[in-house]
C-alpha positions as CSV (number, residue, x, y, z in Angstrom):
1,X,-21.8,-12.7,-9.4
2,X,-20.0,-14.9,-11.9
3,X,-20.6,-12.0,-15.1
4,X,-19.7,-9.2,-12.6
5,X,-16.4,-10.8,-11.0
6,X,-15.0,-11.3,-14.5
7,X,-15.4,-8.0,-15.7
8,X,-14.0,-6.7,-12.9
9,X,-10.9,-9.0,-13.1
10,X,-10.8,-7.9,-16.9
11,X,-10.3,-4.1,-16.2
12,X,-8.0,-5.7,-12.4
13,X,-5.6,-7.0,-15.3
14,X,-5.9,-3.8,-17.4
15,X,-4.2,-1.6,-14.9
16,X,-1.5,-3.7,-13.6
17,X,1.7,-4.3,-15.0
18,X,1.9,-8.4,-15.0
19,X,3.4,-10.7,-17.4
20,X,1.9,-13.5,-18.5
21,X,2.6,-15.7,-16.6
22,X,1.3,-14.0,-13.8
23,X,-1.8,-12.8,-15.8
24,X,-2.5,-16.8,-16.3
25,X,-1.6,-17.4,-12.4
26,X,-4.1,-15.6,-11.3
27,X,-6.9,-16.3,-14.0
28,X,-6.3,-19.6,-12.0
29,X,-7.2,-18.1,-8.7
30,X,-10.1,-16.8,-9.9
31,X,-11.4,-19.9,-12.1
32,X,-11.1,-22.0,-8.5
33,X,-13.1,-18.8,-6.7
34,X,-15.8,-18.7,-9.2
35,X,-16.2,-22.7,-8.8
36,X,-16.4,-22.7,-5.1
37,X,-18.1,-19.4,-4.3
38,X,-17.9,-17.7,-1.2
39,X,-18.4,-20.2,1.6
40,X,-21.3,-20.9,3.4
41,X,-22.6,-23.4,6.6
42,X,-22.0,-26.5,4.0
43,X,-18.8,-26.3,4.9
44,X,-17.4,-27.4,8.4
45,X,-15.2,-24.2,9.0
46,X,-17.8,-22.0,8.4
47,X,-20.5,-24.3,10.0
48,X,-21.1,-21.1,12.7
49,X,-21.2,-18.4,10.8
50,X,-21.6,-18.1,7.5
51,X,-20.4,-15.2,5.3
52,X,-22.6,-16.4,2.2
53,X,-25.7,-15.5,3.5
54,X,-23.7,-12.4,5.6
55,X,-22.6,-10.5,2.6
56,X,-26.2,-11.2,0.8
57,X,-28.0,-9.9,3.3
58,X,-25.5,-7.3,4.2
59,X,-23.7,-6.1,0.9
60,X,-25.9,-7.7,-1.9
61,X,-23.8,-7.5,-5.5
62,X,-20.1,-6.6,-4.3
63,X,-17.8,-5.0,-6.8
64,X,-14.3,-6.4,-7.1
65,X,-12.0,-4.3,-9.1
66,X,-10.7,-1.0,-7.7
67,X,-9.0,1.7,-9.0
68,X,-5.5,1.8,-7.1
69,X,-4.6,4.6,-9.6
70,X,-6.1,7.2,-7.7
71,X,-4.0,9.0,-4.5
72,X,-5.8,8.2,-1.3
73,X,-4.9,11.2,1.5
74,X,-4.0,9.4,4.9
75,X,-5.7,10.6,8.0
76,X,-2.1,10.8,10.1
77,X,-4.6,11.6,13.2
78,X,-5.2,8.1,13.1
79,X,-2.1,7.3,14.1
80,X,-1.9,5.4,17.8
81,X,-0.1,8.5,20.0
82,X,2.4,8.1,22.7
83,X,4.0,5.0,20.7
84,X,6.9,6.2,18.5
85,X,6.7,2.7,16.0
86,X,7.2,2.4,12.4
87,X,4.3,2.1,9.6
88,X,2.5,0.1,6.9
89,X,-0.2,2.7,5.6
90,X,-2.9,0.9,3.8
91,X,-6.2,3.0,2.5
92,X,-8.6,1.3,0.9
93,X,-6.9,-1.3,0.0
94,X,-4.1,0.7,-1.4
95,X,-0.7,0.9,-0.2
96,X,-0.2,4.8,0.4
97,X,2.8,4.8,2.8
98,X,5.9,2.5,4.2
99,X,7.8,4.4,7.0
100,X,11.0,2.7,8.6
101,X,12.7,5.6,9.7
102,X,13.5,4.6,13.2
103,X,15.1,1.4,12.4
104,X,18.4,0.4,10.6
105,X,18.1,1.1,6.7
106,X,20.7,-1.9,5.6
107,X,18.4,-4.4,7.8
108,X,15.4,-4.3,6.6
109,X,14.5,-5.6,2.5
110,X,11.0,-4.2,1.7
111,X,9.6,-4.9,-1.9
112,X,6.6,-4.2,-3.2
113,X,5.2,-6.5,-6.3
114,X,2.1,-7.9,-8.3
115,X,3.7,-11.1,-8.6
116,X,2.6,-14.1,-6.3
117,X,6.2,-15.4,-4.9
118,X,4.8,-17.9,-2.2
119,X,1.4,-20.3,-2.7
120,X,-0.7,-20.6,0.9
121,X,-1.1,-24.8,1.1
122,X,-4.9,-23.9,1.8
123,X,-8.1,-24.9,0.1
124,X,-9.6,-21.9,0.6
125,X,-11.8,-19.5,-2.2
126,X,-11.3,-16.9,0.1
127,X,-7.5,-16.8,-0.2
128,X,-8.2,-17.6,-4.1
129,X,-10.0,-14.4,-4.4
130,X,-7.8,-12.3,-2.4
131,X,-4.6,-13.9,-4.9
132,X,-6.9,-12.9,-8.3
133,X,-7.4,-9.6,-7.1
134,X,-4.7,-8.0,-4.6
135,X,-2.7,-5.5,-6.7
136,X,0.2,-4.8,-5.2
137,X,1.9,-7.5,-2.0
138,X,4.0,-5.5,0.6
139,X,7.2,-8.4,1.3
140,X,9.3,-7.4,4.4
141,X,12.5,-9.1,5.2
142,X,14.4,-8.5,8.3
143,X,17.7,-9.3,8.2
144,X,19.3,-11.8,10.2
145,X,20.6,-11.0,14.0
146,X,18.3,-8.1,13.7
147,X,15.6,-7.1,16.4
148,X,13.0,-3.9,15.2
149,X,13.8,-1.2,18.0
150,X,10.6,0.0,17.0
151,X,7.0,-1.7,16.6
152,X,5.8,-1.6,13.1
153,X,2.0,-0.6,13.2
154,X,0.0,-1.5,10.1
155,X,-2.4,0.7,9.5
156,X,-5.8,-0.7,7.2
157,X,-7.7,2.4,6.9
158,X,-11.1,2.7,4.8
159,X,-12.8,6.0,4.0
160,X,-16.5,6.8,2.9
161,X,-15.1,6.8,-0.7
162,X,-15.9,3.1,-1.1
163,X,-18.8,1.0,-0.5
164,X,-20.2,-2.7,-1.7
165,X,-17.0,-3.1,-2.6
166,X,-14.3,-5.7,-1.9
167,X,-11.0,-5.0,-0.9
168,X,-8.3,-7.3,-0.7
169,X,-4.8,-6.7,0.7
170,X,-1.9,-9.0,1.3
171,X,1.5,-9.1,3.4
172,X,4.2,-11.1,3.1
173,X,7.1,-11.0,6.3
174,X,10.4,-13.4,6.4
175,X,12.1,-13.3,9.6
176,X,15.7,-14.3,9.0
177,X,17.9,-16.3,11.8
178,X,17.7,-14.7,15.3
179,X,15.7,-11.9,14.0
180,X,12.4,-10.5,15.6
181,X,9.5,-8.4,15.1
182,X,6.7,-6.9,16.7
183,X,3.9,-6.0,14.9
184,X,0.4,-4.1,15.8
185,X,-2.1,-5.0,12.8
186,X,-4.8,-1.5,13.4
187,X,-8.2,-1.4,11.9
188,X,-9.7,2.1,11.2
189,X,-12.6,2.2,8.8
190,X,-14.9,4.9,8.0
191,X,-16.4,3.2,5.4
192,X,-20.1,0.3,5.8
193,X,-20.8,-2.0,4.1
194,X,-17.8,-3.7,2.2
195,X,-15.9,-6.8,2.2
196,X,-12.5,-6.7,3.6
197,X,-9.9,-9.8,2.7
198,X,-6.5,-9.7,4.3
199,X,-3.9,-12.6,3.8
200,X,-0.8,-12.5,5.7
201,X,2.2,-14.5,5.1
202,X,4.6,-15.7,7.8
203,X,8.1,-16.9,7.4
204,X,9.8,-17.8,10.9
205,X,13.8,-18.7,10.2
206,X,15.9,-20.7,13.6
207,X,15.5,-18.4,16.8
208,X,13.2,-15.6,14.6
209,X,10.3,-14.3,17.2
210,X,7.4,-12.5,16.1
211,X,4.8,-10.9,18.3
212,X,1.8,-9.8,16.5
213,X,-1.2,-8.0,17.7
214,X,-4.2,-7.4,16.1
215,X,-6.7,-4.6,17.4
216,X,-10.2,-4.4,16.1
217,X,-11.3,-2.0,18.3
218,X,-13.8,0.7,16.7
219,X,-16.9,-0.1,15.5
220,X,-18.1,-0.3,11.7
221,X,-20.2,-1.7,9.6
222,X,-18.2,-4.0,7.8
223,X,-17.6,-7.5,6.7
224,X,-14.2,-8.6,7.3
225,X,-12.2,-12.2,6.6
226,X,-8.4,-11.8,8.1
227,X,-6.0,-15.4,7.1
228,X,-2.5,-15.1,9.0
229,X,-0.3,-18.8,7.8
230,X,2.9,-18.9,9.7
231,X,5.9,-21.3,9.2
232,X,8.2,-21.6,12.4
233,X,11.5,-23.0,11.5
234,X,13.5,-24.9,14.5
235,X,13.4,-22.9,18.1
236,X,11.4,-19.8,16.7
237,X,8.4,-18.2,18.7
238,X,5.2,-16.9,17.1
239,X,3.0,-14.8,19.7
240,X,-0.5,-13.9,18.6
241,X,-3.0,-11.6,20.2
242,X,-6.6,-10.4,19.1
243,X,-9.2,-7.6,20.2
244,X,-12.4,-8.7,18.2
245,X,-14.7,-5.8,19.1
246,X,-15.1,-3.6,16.3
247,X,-16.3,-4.9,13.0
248,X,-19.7,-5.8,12.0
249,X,-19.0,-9.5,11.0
250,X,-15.1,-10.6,11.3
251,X,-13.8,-14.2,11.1
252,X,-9.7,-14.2,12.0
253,X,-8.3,-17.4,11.2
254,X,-4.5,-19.1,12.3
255,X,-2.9,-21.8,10.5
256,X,0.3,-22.4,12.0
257,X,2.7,-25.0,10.9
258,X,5.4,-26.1,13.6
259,X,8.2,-27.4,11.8
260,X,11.2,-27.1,13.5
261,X,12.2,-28.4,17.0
262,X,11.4,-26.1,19.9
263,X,9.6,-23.6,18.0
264,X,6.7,-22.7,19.9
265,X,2.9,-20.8,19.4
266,X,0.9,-18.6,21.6
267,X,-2.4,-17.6,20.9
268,X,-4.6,-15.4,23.1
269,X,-8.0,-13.3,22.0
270,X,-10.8,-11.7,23.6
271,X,-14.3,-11.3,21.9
272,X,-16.4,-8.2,23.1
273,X,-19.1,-8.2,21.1
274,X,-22.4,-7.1,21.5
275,X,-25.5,-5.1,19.4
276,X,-25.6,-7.8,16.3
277,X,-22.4,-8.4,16.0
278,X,-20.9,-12.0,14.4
279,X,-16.8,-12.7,15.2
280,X,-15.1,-15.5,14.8
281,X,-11.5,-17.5,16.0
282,X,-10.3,-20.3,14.0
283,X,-7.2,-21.6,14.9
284,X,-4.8,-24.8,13.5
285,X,-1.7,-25.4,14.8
286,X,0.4,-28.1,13.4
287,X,2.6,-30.0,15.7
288,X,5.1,-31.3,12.8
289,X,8.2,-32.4,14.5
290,X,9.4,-33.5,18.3
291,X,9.8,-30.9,20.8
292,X,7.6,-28.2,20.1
293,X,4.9,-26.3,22.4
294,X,1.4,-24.3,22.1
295,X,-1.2,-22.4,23.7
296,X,-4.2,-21.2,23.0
297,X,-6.6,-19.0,25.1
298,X,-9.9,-17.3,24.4
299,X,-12.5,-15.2,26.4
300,X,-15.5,-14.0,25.4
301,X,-17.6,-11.3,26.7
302,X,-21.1,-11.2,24.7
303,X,-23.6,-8.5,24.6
304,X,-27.4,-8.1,23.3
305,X,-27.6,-10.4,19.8
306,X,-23.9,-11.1,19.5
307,X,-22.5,-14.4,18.1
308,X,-19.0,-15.8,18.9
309,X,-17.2,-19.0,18.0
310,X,-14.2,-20.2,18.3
311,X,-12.8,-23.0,16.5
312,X,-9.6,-24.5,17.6
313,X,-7.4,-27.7,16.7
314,X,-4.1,-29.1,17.6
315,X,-2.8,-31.5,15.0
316,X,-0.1,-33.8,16.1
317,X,1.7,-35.4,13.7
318,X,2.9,-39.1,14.3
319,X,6.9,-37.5,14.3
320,X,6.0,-35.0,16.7
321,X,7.2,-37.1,19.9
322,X,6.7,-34.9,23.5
323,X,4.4,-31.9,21.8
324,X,2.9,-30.1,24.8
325,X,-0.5,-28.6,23.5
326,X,-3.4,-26.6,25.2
327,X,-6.1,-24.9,24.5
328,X,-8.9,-23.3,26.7
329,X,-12.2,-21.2,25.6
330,X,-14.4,-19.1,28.4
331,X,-17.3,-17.0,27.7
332,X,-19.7,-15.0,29.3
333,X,-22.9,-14.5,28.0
334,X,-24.5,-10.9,29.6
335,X,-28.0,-11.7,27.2
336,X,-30.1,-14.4,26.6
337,X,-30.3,-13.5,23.4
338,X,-26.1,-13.9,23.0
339,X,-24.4,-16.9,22.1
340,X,-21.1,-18.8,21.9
341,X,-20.0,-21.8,20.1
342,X,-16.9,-23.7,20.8
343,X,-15.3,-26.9,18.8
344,X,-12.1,-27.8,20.0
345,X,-10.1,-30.8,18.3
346,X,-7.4,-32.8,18.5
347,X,-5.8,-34.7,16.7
348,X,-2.6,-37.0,17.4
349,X,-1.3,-39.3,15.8
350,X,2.3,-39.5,18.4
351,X,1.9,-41.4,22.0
352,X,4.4,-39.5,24.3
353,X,2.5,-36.0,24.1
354,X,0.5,-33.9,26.4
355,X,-2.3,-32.2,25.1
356,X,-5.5,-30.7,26.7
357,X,-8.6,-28.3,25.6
358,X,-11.1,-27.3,27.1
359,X,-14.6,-25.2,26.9
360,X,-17.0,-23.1,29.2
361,X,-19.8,-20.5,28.9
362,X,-22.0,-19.2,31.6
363,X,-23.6,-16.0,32.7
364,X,-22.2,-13.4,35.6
365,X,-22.1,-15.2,38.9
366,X,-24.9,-13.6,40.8
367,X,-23.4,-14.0,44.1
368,X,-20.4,-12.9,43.4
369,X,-22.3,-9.5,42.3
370,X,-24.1,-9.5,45.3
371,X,-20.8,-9.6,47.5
372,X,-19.4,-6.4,45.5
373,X,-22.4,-4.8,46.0
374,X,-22.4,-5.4,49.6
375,X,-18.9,-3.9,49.5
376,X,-20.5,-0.6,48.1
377,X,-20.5,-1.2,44.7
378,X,-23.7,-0.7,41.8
379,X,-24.6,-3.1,40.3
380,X,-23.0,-1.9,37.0
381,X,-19.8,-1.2,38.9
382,X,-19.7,-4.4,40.1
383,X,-20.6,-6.3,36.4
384,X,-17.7,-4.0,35.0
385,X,-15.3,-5.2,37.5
386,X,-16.1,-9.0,37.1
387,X,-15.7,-8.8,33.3
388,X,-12.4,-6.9,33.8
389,X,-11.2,-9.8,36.2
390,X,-12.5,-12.4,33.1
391,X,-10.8,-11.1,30.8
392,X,-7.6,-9.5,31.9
393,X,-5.9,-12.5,32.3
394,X,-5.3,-12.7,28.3
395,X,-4.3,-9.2,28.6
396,X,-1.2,-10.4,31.2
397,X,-0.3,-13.1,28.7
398,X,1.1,-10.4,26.3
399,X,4.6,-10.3,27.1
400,X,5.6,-6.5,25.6
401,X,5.2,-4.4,28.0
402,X,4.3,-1.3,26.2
403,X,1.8,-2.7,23.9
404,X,0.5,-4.6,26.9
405,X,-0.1,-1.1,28.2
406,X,-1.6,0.2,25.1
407,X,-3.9,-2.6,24.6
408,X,-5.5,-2.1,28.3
409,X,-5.6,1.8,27.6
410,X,-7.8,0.8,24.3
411,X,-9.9,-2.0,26.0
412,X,-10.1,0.9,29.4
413,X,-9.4,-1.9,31.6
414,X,-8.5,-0.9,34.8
415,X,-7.1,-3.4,37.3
């Protein structure tokens, strides 16, 4: 790996415009990737599942530059119909298309640069590796006192045009005073077997809210490591959602720093995995001052061969004085072969908190099968209703209507 990686960063640096300084910045990156590798079960975070041995036995030798010279076409019937939002087009890696048009032109700052303004406090090689190679970063400001009529939907598209190959992609979103944002994060690939590294970048000022929902949905054959950090200044409110259906292997990880009074974080996902399929939730949510709130809730529903875990900590800090924390995992296992694995923490270092977590996993309640069934339902019919029950009540913790809507229409849950 360690030959291959620097040629490929040699011809990287070739076709982008960087100074120096930058140049030496990111030979930096990829000096502390090379040294730690891509992480394996060594390591607790990745003690479940381990994307070493994933992409060996999956990918083999991965190629790491990519030429962003060429003009990728976008598949506009990809779009999500019937929701007039605003868009982020990414296509292989590429950034082909930045649409605003329904929204207010003087409110929104949008820059796209090489340069790497803002440094993720995270010992991580993944995020190394995704700051050697990422060519271009999309920065969005929104302006303050201004709230996005429109959803923005980011689109990461792959097409059959790529493969072994790792892509890298990074956003970076300030939310100025009393501004918000809602944002759909949409997965689309038609491409197997690559290795798909997206950093996002979180900026929360007083009163900002950001809603973001993140839909993998359609199923591929690729390996794919999504890092979201968010800073919440005083009495701002991050909401997070994920659908982890689609991709082959997918790991999403939260680190979420509370730093202001009264800012709150919501977290909700649902796993539906099933036919070999390896997901991952890790969540960290920092508690940093008094006054400030989370919630984190997960469902699983696992099929033949699938592997979930979910990973989940609430960090108190000895300042952070009546922090209310929870945090609750469920799965159902439909297979013997299936399996979950939960490790919640906390840790708290403050005495006038409240903070709970909690863990379960257990197959279909027979009985309560056999009661639907006596009410004229199959038994498939009645299976189908149970899991709908499970997991709907993450759906009904997403407070947008509309996307609440849209996300039900994708899952087909029916209520």
């Amino acid at each position: 790996m360690t030959e291959q990686i620097k040629i490929d960063f040699e011809k990287t640096i070739k076709s982008s415009d960087l100074a120096e300084n930058d140049v030496n910045l990111k030979k930096q990156y990829l000096s502390s990737f090379i040294a730690n590798g891509f992480p394996g079960k060594k390591l607790e975070n990745w003690k479940f599942l381990d994307i070493n041995q994933i992409i060996q036995k999956d990918i083999g030798e991965l190629s790491y530059f990519n030429d962003y010279s060429v003009l990728n076409k976008v598949d506009v019937s990809v779009f999500v119909k019937d929701l007039e939002h605003n868009k982020i087009v990414f296509v292989n890696g590429k950034l082909e298309k930045i649409d605003f048009s329904n929204e207010e032109k003087d409110e929104i700052e949008i820059d796209e640069s090489s340069k790497l303004e803002s440094k993720i406090e995270n010992n991580n090689s993944l995020i190394d590796l995704n700051s050697a190679f990422t060519n271009k970063i999309c920065k969005i400001i929104i302006k303050r006192n201004y709230a996005l009529k429109k959803p923005l939907i980011v689109y990461h598209l792959t097409n059959n045009e790529i493969k072994s190959k790792n892509v890298n992609s990074r956003l970076y979103f300030q939310l100025e005073e009393n501004s918000s944002l809602k944002l759909i994060d949409f997965f689309n690939h038609n491409s197997e077997k690559n290795f798909l590294n997206i950093v996002y970048d979180f900026d929360l000022k007083k009163n900002a809210i950001l809603k973001n929902y993140k839909i993998d949905k359609l199923q591929n054959k690729n390996i794919k490591y999504s890092f979201n950090n968010i800073n919440q200044d005083e009495n701002s409110i991050s909401e997070t959602f994920l659908l982890s259906s689609g991709s082959s292997f997918l790991k999403n990880e939260i680190n979420c720093n509370l730093n202001g009074q009264y800012s709150s974080a919501f977290v909700n996902g649902v796993f539906l995995l099933k036919d070999n399929q390896q997901h991952e939730i890790r969540t960290s949510i920092n508690h940093l001052v008094k006054n400030t709130k989370s919630y984190q809730l997960i469902k699983s529903v696992l099929g033949k061969k699938s592997k979930a875990a979910y990973q989940g900590k609430i960090f108190v800090n000895q300042k952070a004085q009546k922090t209310d924390g929870y945090q609750l995992s469920k799965a159902i296992l439909l297979d013997e072969t299936s399996e979950f694995n939960a490790k919640p923490e906390l840790e708290i270092y403050a005495d006038d908190v409240k903070c709970s977590h909690g863990s379960t996993s257990g197959s279909l309640d027979e009985n309560s099968i056999f009661y639907l069934m006596s009410r004229g339902l199959n038994y498939q019919q009645s299976k189908e209703l149970l899991i709908n029950g499970f997991i709907l009540e993450v759906i009904e913790n997403i407070t947008d209507q509309e996307i609440k809507d849209l996300i039900k229409n994708m899952i087909g849950l029916k209520e």
